[in-house]
N, C-alpha and C positions, 0 to 999 in steps of 0.2 A: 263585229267579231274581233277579238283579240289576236294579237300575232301566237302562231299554232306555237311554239314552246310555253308563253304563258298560261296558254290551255291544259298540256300536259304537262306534267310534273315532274314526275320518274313513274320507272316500273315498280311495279309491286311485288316481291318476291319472297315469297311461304313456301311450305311444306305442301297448302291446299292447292296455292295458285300455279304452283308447276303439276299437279296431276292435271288442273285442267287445260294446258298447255297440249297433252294428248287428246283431247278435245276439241281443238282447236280455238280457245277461247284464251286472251292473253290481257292483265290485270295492270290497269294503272293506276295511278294518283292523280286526280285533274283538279283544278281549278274548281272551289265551290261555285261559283256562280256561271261554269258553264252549261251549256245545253248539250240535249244528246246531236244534235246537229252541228254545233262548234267539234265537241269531241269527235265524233263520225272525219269532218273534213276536214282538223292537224292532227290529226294522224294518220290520213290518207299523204298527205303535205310532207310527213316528218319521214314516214315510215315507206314511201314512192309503191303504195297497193291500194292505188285506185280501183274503184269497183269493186273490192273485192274485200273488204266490209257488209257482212249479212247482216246483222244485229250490232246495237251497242243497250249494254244494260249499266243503269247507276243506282248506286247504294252511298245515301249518306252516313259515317260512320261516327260514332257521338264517342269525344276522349273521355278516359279515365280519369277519376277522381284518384290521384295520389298521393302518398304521404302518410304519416304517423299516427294512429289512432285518435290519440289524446291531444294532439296538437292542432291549435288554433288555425296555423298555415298550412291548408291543407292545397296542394298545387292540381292542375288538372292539363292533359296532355289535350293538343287541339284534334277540335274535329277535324276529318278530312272526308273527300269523296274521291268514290271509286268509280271506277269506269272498267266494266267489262266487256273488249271485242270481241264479236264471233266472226272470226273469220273462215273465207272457203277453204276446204280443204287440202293439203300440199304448198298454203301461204304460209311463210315464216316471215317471221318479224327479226329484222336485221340486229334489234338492241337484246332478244332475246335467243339469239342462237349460239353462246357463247355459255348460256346457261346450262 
């Protein structure tokens, strides 16, 4: 396993991912090559809520092809993966209380 900040990455912060914040579900950016069990235990490590992780769900997300129609050099933003926690409810997460 990886040391837990190379796992996580930053938070993820949209328009969608703070509704689901009242849900108790809170969005990051991890590491493509982690598992949902690396993810589950640095962020237990990072964020000191042990146990109290229900769910982690991951979505690989495929970048953008960018740039100018007609041009040769067309650039593309990188993939990345997401990691959604469900946590119990009345847990806040210390990096995103502030939001």
């Amino acid at each position: 396993m990886k040391a837990p900040y190379q796992v996580i990455k930053k938070p993820l912060i949209t328009e969608k991912t703070t509704i689901l914040r009242e849900e108790n579900k809170f969005t990051l950016v991890v590491d493509r090559n982690a598992t949902k069990a690396d993810i589950r235990q640095a962020a237990e490590d990072i964020f000191d809520i042990k146990g109290k992780i229900l769910k982690v769900n991951t979505v690989l997300v495929h970048g953008k092809t960018k740039g100018q129609l007609m041009r040769a050099n067309r650039g593309r933003r990188p993939d990345i993966k997401k990691a959604i926690l469900t946590v119990e409810a009345g847990t806040d997460i210390r990096l995103f209380e502030s939001i």
